[in-house]
Each structure stands twice: as C-alpha cells, then as structure tokens.
PASE-274083 format. One record per residue (C-alpha): x, y, z; residue in three letters. Coordinates in pm, whole numbers, plus 50000, padded with zeros to 5 digits. Layout:
<zadrens>
XYZala...
</zadrens>
This chain:
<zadrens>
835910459992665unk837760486892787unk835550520792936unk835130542692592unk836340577892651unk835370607792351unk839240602192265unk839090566792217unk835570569791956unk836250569591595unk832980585791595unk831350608791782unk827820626991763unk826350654592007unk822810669691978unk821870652291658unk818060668891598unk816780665091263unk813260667591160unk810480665290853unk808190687790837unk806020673791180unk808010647291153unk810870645991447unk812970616991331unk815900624091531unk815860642591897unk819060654592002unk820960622892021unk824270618392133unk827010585092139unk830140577492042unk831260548091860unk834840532091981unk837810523991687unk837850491291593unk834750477891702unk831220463591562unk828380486591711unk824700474191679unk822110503091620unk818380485691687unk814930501291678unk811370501291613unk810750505991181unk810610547991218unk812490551891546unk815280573691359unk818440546691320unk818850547790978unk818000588490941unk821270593891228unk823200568990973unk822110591690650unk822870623590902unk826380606790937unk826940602090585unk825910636090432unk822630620490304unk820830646990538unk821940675590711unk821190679291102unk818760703991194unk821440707691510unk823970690591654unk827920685091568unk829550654291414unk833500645191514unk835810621391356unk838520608391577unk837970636391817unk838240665891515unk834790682191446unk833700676391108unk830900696690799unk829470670290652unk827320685290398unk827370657190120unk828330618190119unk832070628589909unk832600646190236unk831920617190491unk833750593590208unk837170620390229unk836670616390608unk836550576790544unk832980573090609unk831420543490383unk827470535890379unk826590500290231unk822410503390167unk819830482390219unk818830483989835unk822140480689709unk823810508589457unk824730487289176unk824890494388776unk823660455488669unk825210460288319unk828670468288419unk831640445288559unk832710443788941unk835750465388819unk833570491988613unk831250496188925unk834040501189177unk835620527688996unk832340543988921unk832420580689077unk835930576589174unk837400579988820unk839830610088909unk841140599189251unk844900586289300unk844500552489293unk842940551488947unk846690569788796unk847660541688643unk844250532788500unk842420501188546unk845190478488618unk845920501888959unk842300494289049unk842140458788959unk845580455989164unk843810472289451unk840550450289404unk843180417089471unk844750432489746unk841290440489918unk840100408089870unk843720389990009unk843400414390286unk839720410890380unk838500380290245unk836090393089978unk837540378989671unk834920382989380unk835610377489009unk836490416288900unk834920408188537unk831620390588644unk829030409888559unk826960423688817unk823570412688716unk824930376988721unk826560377689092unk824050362789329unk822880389389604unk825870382889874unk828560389389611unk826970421389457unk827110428089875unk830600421589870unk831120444489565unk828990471889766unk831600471890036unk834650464589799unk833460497189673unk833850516290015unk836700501690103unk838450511589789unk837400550289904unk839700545990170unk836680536290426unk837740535090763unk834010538290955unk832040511290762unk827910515590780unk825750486090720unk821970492090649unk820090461890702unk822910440090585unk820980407890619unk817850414190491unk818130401590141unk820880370690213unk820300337890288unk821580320690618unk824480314590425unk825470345690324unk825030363190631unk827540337190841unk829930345290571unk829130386690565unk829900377990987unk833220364190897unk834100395290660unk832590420290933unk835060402091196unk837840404090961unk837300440490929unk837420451191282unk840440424691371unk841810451491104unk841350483191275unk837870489591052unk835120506791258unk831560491291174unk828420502691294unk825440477691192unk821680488891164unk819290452991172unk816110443191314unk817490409091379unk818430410691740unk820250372091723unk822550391791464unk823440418591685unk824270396791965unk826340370691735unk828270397691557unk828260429591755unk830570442992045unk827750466692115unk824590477492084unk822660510992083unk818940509892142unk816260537291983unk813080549792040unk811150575291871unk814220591891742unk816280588592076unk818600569592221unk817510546992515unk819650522392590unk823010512792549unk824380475792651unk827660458492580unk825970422692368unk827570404292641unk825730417992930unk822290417292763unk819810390392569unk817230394292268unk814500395792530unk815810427792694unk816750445392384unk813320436592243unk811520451792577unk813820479992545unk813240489492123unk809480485792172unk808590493092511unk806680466992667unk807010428492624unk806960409192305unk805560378792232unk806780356791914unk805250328991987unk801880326591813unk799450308991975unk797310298691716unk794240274191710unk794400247491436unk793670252191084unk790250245491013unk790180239290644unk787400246290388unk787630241190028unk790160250189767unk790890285289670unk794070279989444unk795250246389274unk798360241889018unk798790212188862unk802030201488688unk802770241588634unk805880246888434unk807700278088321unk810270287688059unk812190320788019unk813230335587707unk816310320887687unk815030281387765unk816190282888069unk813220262788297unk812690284088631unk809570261388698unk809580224188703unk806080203088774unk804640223989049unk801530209489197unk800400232389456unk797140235489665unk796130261489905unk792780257090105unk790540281490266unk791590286690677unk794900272790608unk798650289490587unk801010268890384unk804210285590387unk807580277290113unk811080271090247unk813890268490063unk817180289890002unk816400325189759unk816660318789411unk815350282089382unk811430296589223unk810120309289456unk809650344589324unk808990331488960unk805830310089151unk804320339389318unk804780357288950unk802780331988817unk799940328189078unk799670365689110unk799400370588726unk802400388088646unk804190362288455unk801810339388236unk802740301288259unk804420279188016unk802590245888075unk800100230088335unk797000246788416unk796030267788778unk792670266388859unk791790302089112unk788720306589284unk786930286989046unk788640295188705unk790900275788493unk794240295088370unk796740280188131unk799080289887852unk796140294887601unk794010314087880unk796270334888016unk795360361688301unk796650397688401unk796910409088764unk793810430088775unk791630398988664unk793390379388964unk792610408189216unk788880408289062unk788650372489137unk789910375289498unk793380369389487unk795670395989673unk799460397689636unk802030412489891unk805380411489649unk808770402689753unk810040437589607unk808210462889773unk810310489989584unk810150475989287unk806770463089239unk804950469689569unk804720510589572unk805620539689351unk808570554689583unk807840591689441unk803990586789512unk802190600789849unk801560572490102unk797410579489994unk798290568489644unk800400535389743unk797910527989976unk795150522189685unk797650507289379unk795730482789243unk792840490489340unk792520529589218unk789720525388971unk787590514389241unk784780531889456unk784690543889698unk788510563489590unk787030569889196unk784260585489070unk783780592188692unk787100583988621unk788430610088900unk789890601689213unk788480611089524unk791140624089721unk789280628090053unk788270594989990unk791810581789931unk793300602190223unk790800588590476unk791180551890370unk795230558490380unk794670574390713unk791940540390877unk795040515990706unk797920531190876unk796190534491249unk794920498491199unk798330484191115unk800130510091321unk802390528891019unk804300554291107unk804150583391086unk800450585491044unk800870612990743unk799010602390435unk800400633290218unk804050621690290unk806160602089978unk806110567990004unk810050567789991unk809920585390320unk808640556590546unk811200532990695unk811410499390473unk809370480990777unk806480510290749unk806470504590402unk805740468390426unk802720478090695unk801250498890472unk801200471790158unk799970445490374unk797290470190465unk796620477390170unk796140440090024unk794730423290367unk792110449990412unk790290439990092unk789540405990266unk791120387189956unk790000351189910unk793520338089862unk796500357389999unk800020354489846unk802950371490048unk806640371389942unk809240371990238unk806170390990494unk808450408790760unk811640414090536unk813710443090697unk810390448490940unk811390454091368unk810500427591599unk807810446891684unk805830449391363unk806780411691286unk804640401491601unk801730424191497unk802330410291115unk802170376191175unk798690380591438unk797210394991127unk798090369390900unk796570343791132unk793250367791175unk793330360190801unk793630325490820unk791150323691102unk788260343190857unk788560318890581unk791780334190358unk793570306390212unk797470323790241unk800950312790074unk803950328190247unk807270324090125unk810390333590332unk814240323290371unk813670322890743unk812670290190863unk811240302591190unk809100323491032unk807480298090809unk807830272991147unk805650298291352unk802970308591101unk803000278990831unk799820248890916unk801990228090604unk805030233490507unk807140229790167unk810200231390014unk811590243589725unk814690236189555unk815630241589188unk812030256089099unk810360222889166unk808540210689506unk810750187689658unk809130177289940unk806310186190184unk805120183490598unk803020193090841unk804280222391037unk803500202891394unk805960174791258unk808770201691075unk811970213891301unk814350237691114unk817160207691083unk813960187590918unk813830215390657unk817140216790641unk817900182890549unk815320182890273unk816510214190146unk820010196090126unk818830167089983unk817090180189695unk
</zadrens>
C-alpha cells in the first residue's frame, strides 16, 4: 500500500476531543483514512471507537477538533450533513421499520431527494442497479420482519448507498450474523472498495480485521495508539496493543466435577400462535459444576429454549423439572418465580430484554431483583443502597466508566453486557442461563467473561451457554450440543468436539 498523504485520505480528523460530563471518551485524536480502502478501528468496550464514528457522522458534536472530506474541511452538525457529504453509518442495532417492505424502508427519510422524481419505480430501478453493481440483491417487496438478520444488513447498507454513500461506517457488523453471513458481508465489503467505496469497520473480532481489512487503527482510553497495515501485524499484537498487557484465551480449566441436577426437560415442545412448532422433543439436562454449551447456526431454537427455561415463554408440551419443581403446560411459571427458585438469566437481547436503555446504570444493575433488600424498604427503593451495589458490580467486573448515575444507553454494548452478567452472576444463581455471553464484547472483557463463568462452574452453578461461535462454546463448554431446526440433534463431550465435528453435525441435521 502506497505511503497515505492528507491528499490521498477520503477522510481526515485532527484534534477530535469530545467528552461526557467526567467522562473523556475521545482525547484529541487524529488519522486519516485513505480512498478506497477497508480501515479496521479496534479497542477495548469504552475506549472511544464508536463515539469518533458517531463524531464523524453528526451523531455528536466534537468538543474540539476539525473534520475534512477529501481534503475540504467540513460542519458536521447532524447525520443529513455527513449523508450530503456521502458519509453512511450502518449500526450495530440495525435501523429498520419491521412492518414495511425493503423498498418502503429505503426511501424512508429520503422521500424528497432526486432520485425519488419519478416515484417508486426510480427507486426500485436504483435498488436493481445497486444490487447488479454491488452484489446485494434482496427481494425489494419482502417484508422486513421476514428477512433473516444478514439481509435486513444488506437493506441497512442498500439504504446508505442509495444516499449517495461514498465513506461507508460499519458498527460491529458481525456481531449478530452467523459465520455465513459474515463471509458473504466480506465479499460485499470487498466489492465495495474494488469500487472506489471507502469503509471504515469498528469489531472486536481481531481474525475479521485481519481477513477483511487493509488497515487497522488501534484505541485506548479514547486515543489512538497504534496504527499497523493487517499485513505487517497478527491478532496477538493487536490484542497486546487494545488492552495493554498480554491476553490469554485459552482457559485453563480443571474438569467438571458434577453434582446433581439443577434443570431437566423432558420431551419439551413448543407451538406459536400461528402452529408453527419452534420446539421439537427437547430433552435437556444441566448438572451442578458443569457448563454445557448449544451450537448450532441463529435461528434453529435456541432463543425460543432459553424463553422457555427462563420463564418468559410458557411451554406447549413436556414437562421441566427446576431446582426441584415440576413445570408444564398446566403449571406454568413467570420469570420472578424462576429467579426465586435460583435460576438466573443473561438474555440474548440485552437492549431489548436485558436493561431499560433510558434507566441509570444503578437501576439496570438491580432489574429483577428491585423488590428485594437490601435496595427496598417498605416498598421504597434505597437509592444509596442501589448506587453502592451498582458501584461493588461494576469494579468487580471492571465496567466502564465506573458512574452508577449515568443512562444505561451510554455504556458501550460490551460494558453493557458486564454489567448484566454482574448483575445475574452476583446473586450466586443455582442454574445459570446465558444467551450468546460476549456478543459485541472486546477481547479483553471476553477473557475476564469466560474466567467468571468457570468461577461459576467451579462453585457449584450448573450454566447453559448458547453462542454461534464455536470456539467459544469449544473453550468454555464440559458437553456440547447442537441444535438444528428447534430439536437436539446430537450431543459430545467437549474434550472429543473440534469445530469441523460440530460442523458436520450441524450439516447433517
């Protein structure tokens, strides 16, 4: 790659400060971003990556600092103003509307610009052209809430592109597709820079950056570090680099030693409204000391099951037996009768049904659990109470920033997760369930996640992890099984299990 020179950078920032409140999320950073190319942005959860990005796209405005585009400086004081300077942002949580069509939601907010003169047929001419051009063909009347999560992804960046994106911004990109999905969001991201598109990519997932990227900038604590080309570097270095010190992945666990059972389902079935059956025969047992983790490509049950055990969807058919009582259709049981009985539940969703975004960080911190002592008192909480338990949780599992007061929607997606699986772990559950444990969390936290898990384990919590990555469930799983068309389709130790092993049987099914 040639030298990059300020004239040759699509973007370029100087002095980017930005802060909240105490909180100094950005400190006078400055890079520049060639034309063309696929630039990695990796960092601790809180070390200010995707702030800069939100700084870049009018989200936020810089405390100090100037913004160019193609050498010209720029005001960008809103997201229409980095969108007229072809600036596109694709979130983490995408920005769909589930009820309308793939044509509706691309011409959402763009209703008066040129290309929609001739109406809907313009657009849906442009759609086809975008997807000839790029390779992101998706059915323009499919209904959103029926595209699987890589095609509503394809729709988010449809959508940019359709602005007139040059500068493409990925947050996360990865975190909610299967293996799958991301090779083929690698091919579109290749196709896009062979095509003059800028891209810069904001992961945890270091073997991403180096399989995809040209480039990759390194933060830490809201500055920039580090800068390597991805073919003068490895994961390890970057790693070293994001964090500071060495990491270690490998968990070095002693083996299970198993006690009785905490959680059995036998033949557990369930039916949605519409007759559709999302559970098929599950027999299921988790034992105390043990981690048995579920493999098996999103969308094959694995949600509806930890619905089920957690309480939040009752069961068709079959029975569960939990901590010593039986559950079935004609005794059903709520979520706050499971957590009474032991059971703790760290939810796929932690937007959705893990925190209240709008609520402090104090208030998350005890959902669930609010009408408890020592944080209620005659019906009242106690906020000293609730601010000093916040406060213990986040130094213990190292949340940042340590702020109690601030809103939950402030904390980086990986701090969010930390301070959930505080939240849940700290009550010493008797059975554990966790849905997809270090989604969007830094390499950093995943190391410290997966320790505690196994300090779990190790003090007699039976635990059930599901995740779409295979390592994961290779490195912390004792058993191991798959799921595949919301039945069990096959089961084995985690000592005898390689990821082409799951693979197969994942295949197979």
């Amino acid at each position: 790659m040639q030298s990059l020179t300020a004239a040759a950078a699509a973007i370029e920032l100087r002095g980017i400060d930005k802060s909240f409140g105490a909180v100094h999320a950005v400190r006078s950073v400055s890079l520049a971003v060639p034309q063309g190319s696929i630039t990695g942005i990796v960092g601790e959860n809180g070390a200010g990556k995707s702030t800069l990005m939100s700084i870049l796209y009018g989200l936020y405005r810089a405390d100090a600092g100037q913004i160019l585009i193609d050498g010209h400086p720029v005001d960008m004081a809103s997201p229409r103003d980095a969108i007229a300077h072809g600036i596109g942002m694709v979130h983490q949580h995408f920005m769909l509307v589930d009820t309308f069509t793939v044509l509706e939601n691309l011409v959402l907010g763009a209703e008066g610009g040129p290309l929609l003169a001739g109406g809907f047929a313009a657009a849906r001419a442009e759609l086809a052209r975008l997807g000839r051009e790029y390779g992101l063909t998706v059915d323009p009347d499919a209904r959103v809430a029926d595209l699987s999560v890589g095609e509503q992804q394809r729709v988010e960046i449809l959508k940019v592109l359709f602005r007139g994106a040059r500068t493409l911004i990925l947050d996360e990109p990865s975190a909610v597709l299967t293996p799958q999905e991301t090779d083929r969001l690698f091919e579109i991201l290749k196709s896009l820079r062979a095509r003059g598109v800028t891209v810069l990519l904001i992961t945890h997932k270091l073997r991403e950056i180096m399989a995809v990227a040209d480039r990759v900038i390194v933060m830490r604590q809201g500055e920039v570090v580090a800068e390597r080309r991805t073919g003068e570097t490895s994961t390890g270095e970057l790693a070293e680099l994001m964090v500071g010190r060495k990491i270690r992945l490998d968990l070095d666990k002693a083996p299970a030693v198993r006690g009785q059972t905490m959680l059995a389902a036998r033949d557990l079935s369930l039916v949605d409204r519409r007759g559709v059956r999302l559970l098929d025969g599950i027999d299921l047992d988790l034992r105390a000391g043990e981690i048995v983790g579920i493999a098996g490509v999103s969308g094959n049950g694995q949600t509806e099951l930890l619905q089920v055990l957690s309480g939040i969807r009752p069961l068709t058919a079959g029975h569960l037996e939990v901590c010593g009582r039986i559950i079935d259709a004609a005794h059903p049981i709520d979520p706050a009768e499971m957590r009474a009985l032991g059971l703790a539940h760290v939810p796929e969703d932690r937007l959705r049904q893990g925190l209240v975004a709008a609520f402090e960080a104090s208030e998350s911190a005890i959902l669930g659990y609010q009408d408890q002592p020592p944080y209620c008192h005659n019906h009242l909480l106690d906020v000293p109470a609730v601010d000093k338990h916040c406060a213990e949780l986040m130094r213990r599992f190292d949340v940042r920033p340590q702020t109690p007061g601030l809103r939950s929607s402030h904390f980086s997606g990986g701090n969010q997760q930390k301070l959930i699986l505080a939240r849940e772990m700290s009550r010493m559950p008797k059975v554990l369930l966790v849905g997809q444990p270090t989604r969007g969390v830094d390499i950093g936290a995943i190391e410290f996640i997966h320790r505690e898990l196994v300090k779990s384990r190790d003090a007699g919590c039976a635990i059930l992890v599901v995740s779409v990555e295979l390592e994961e469930i290779l490195s912390l799983a004792d058993r191991i099984l798959v799921m595949s068309g919301g039945r069990i389709v096959g089961g084995v130790a985690a000592d005898q299990a390689d990821e082409r092993t799951l693979g197969r049987m994942m295949a197979d099914a």
